[in-house]
C-alpha positions in Angstrom: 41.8 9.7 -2.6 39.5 12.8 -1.6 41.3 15.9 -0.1 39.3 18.8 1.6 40.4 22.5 2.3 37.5 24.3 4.6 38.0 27.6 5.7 35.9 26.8 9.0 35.9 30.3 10.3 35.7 28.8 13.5 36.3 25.4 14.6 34.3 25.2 17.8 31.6 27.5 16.7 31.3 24.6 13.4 31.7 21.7 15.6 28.2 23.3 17.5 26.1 22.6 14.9 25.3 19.2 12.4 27.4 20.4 9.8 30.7 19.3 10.9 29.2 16.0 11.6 26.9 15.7 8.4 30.0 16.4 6.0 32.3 14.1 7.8 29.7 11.3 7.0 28.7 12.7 3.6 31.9 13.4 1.7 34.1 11.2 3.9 37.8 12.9 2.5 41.0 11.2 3.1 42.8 14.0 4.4 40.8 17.1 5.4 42.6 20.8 6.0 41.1 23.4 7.4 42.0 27.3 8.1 41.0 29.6 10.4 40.0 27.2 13.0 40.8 30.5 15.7 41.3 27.9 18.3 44.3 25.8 20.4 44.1 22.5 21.0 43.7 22.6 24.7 40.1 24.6 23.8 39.2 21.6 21.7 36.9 18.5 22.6 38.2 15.0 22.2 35.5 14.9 19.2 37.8 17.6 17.6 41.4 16.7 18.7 41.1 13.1 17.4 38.0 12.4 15.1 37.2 8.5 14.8 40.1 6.7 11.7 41.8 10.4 11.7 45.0 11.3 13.0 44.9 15.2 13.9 47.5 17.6 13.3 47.1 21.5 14.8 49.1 24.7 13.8 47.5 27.9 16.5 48.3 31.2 16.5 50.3 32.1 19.5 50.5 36.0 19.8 46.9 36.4 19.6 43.4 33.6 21.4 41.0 33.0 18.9 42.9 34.2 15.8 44.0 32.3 12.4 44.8 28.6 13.2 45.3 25.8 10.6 44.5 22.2 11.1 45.2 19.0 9.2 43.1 15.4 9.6 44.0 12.6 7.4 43.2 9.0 7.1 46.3 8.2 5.9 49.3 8.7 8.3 51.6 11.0 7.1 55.3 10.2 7.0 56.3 13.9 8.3 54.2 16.7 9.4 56.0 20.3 9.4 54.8 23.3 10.8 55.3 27.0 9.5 58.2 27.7 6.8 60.6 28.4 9.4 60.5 32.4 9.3 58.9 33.7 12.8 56.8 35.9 12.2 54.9 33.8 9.3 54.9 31.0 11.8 53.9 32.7 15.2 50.4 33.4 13.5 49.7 29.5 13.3 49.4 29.5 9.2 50.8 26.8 7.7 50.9 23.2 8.3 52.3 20.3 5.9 52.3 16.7 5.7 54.4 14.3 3.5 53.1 11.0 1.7 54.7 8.9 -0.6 54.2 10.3 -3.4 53.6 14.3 -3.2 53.9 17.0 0.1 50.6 18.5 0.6 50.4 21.8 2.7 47.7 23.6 3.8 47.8 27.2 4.6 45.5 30.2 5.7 47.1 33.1 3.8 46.8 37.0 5.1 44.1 39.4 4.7 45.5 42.4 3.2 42.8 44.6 4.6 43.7 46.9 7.8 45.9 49.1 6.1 49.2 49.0 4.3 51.1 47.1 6.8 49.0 44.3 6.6 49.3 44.5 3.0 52.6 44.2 2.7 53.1 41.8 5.2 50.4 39.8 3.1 52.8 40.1 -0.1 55.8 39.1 1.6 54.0 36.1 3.0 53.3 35.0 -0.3 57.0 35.7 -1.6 58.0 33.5 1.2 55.4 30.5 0.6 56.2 30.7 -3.1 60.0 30.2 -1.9 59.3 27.7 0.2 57.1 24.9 -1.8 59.5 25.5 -4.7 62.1 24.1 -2.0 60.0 21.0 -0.9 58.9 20.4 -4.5 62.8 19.3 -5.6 61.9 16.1 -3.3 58.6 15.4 -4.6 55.7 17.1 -6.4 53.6 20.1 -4.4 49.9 20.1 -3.5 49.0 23.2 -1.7 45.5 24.4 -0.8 43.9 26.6 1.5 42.5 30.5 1.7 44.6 32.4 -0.5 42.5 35.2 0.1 42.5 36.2 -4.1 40.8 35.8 -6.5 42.8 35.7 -9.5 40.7 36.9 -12.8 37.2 38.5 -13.2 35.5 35.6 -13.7 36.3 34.5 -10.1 34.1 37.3 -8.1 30.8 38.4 -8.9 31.9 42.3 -9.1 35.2 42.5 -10.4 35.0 46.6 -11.5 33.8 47.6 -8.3 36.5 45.7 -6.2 39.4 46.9 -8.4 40.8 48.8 -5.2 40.1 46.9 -2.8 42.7 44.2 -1.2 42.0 40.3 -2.6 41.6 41.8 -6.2 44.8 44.3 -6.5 46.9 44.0 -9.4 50.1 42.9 -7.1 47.9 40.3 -4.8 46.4 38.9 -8.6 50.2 39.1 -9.9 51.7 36.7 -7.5 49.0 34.3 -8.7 50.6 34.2 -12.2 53.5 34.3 -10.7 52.4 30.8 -9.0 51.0 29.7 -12.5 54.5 30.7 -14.5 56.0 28.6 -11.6 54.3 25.8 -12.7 51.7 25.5 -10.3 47.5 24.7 -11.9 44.4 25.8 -10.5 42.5 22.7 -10.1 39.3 23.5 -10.4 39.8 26.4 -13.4 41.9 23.6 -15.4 38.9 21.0 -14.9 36.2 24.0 -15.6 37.6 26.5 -17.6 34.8 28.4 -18.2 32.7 27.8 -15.3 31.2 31.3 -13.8 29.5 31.9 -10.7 31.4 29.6 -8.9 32.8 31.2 -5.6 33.9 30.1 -1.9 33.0 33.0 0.3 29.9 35.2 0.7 30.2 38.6 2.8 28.4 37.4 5.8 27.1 40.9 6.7 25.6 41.4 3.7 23.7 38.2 3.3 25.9 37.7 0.3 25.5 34.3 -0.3 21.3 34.5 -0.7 22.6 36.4 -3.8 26.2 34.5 -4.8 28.1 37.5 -4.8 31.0 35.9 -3.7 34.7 35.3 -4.8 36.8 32.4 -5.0 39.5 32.4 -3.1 39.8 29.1 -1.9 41.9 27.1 -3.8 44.0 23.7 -4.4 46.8 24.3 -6.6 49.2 21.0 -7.6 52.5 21.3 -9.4 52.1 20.6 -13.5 53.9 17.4 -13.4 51.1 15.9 -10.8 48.3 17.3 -12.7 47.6 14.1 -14.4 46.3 12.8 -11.2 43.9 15.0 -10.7 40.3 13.7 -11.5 38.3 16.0 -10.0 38.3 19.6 -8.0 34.9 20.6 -7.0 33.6 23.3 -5.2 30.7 22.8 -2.7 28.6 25.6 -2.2 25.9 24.0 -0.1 27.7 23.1 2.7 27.5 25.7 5.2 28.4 26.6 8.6 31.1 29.1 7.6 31.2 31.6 5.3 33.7 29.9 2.9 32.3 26.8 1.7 34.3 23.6 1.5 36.4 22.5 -2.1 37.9 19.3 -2.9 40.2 17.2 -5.1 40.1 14.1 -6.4 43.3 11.7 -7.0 
């Protein structure tokens, strides 16, 4: 079983071009999630709301058109979808979507930016208190896959200029804190447990900047499973030449 998590940065902008198509046909994942899709599904084409052998699953932002949005396609048909942790003002931004299968939950989310000031921070930190709380909860029934823009990076080797981003939100010591805190939890990066040492290996490129023509980028993109699932894990890869956003795709292996 393959599972994609895309940060799309635009759903109907992707769907305009051949890379939405081309990766559909080329990787072919089992259950696709994507963040940041910024649209509803009235605004989407029948191509989008129900791609052929996928049942569709939409999570919009409803105090603001065009913002955040999560989505969830999979092959398999889920045997409950749930949407938001149940805390308004998480869920009114359209953040979180989760599906059960047999044998694991697996729930996709689009976590805050912390930029815009210190409100935005903090709301970002309790976000994260409150996901934290809530996967902890689902994972006494059955073992937790999450994935999705965490919008961190946890250590130095996951951004190209870890000194000069010190003070700057995705890199602070209490947004890279929470991540161990995940980790003490119980929780494993997939990708850093399958390549421990790998470095230039990001998932988003500053678009202004042409960025990504030099990898300067961080990873911040992530699939985390719960330790006692890890043993299913064959392989979490990053794809860096798949474009039409400026996060690139990642994927899991079962």
């Amino acid at each position: 079983m393959r599972i994609v998590s895309w940060n799309v940065n635009g759903l109907r902008s992707l769907a305009k071009n051949e890379y939405w198509e081309s990766f559909l046909r080329g990787v072919k994942p089992d259950i696709f999630c994507l963040q940041e899709t910024k649209a509803n599904p009235d605004q989407l084409s029948p191509a989008l709301l129900s791609p052929d052998g996928y049942s569709a699953f939409f999570s919009s932002c409803q105090i603001k058109k065009g913002y955040s949005g999560v989505a969830l396609y999979s092959k398999i048909e889920p045997l409950k979808v749930i949407y938001g942790m149940g805390i308004k003002e998480f869920d009114q931004e359209g953040r979180l979507i989760g599906a059960e299968y047999d044998d694991f939950w697996l729930i996709n989310a689009y976590f805050p930016n912390g930029g815009q000031g210190h409100a935005r921070l903090d709301y970002k930190m309790r976000f994260y208190d409150a996901f934290l709380t809530f996967i902890e909860k689902l994972r006494k029934q059955k073992p937790v896959i999450f994935c999705g823009d965490v919008n961190t990076a946890h250590e130095e080797i996951d951004l190209a200029r870890p000194k000069e981003n010190e003070g700057g939100t995705g890199f602070l010591p209490e947004e890279r804190a929470w991540i161990d805190e995940v980790v003490a939890a119980g929780y494993i990066d997939t990708f850093r447990h399958l390549h421990p040492h790998t470095k230039d290996a990001y998932t988003y490129w500053d678009q202004i900047t042409h960025s990504r023509d030099r990898n300067v980028g961080w990873r911040i993109d992530y699939f985390f499973v719960a330790s006692e699932f890890i043993k299913r894990i064959k392989k979490a890869d990053i794809h860096p030449l798949i474009y039409g956003s400026d996060h690139c795709p990642v994927s899991i292996v079962l």
